[in-house]
C-alpha positions in Angstrom: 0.0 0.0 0.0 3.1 2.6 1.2 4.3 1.8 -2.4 1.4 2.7 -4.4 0.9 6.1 -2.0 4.4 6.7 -3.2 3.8 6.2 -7.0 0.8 9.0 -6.1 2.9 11.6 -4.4 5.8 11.4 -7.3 2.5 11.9 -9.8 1.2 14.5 -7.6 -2.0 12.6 -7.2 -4.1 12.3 -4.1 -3.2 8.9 -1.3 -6.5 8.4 -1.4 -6.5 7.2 -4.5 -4.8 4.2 -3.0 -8.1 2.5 -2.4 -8.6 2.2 -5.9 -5.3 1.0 -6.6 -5.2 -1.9 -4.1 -7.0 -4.3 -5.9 -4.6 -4.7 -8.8 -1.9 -7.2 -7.8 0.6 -6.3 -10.6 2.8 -2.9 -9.6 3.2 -2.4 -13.4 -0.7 -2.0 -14.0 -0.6 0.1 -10.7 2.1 2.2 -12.5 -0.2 2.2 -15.6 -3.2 3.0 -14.0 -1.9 6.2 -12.2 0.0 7.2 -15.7 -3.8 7.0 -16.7 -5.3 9.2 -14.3 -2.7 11.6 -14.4 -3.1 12.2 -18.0 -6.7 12.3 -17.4 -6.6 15.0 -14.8 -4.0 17.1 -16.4 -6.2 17.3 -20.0 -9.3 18.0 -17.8 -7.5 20.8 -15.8 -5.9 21.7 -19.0 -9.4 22.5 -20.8 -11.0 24.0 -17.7 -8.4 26.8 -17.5 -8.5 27.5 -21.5 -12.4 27.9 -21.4 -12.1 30.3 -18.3 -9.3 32.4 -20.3 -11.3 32.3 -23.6 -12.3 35.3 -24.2 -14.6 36.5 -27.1 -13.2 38.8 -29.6 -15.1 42.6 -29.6 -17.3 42.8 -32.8 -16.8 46.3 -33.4 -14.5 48.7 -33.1 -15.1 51.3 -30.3 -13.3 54.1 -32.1 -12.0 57.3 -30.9 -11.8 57.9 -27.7 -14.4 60.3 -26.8 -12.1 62.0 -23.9 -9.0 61.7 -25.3 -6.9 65.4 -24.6 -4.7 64.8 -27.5 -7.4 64.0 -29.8 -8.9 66.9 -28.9 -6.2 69.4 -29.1 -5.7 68.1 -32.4 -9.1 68.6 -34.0 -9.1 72.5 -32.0 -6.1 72.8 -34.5 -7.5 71.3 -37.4 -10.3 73.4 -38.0 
C-alpha cells in the first residue's frame, strides 16, 4: 500500500486514490493506471483553464476615444 501512495505523491495525485489502486496485484498496472489518471486530470484541468481564459473577440470597433486630450487638441487645430 506505502508503495502505491508513493507512486501518487511522485504523480502529484491524491493517497487516497490508494483505495482504488489496491486491488490490482501487478505494480506495473498500478504504474499504468496512475500514468492514466494523471493524463486524465491534467487534460481536464488543462481544458478547464482554457475555457475560463477564452475570451470572445469585440465585434466592433469602439473608435476614438471620446475623452481623449490629445485627440482633442488636435481637432481645436484642425479646424
Amino acid at each position: 500500500m506505502t508503495n502505491i501512495q508513493n507512486d501518487l505523491k511522485e504523480n502529484e495525485l491524491p493517497v487516497e486514490l490508494a483505495d482504488t489502486l489496491i486491488t490490482i496485484e501487478d505494480n506495473e498496472k498500478i504504474k499504468e493506471r496512475i500514468t492514466t489518471i494523471k493524463e486524465f486530470i491534467d487534460k481536464s484541468v488543462n481544458e478547464k483553464v482554457k475555457e475560463a481564459l477564452r475570451q470572445d473577440t469585440p465585434s466592433e470597433s469602439t473608435g476614438e476615444i471620446s475623452n481623449d486630450p490629445f485627440a482633442a487638441k488636435l481637432r481645436k487645430y484642425q479646424n
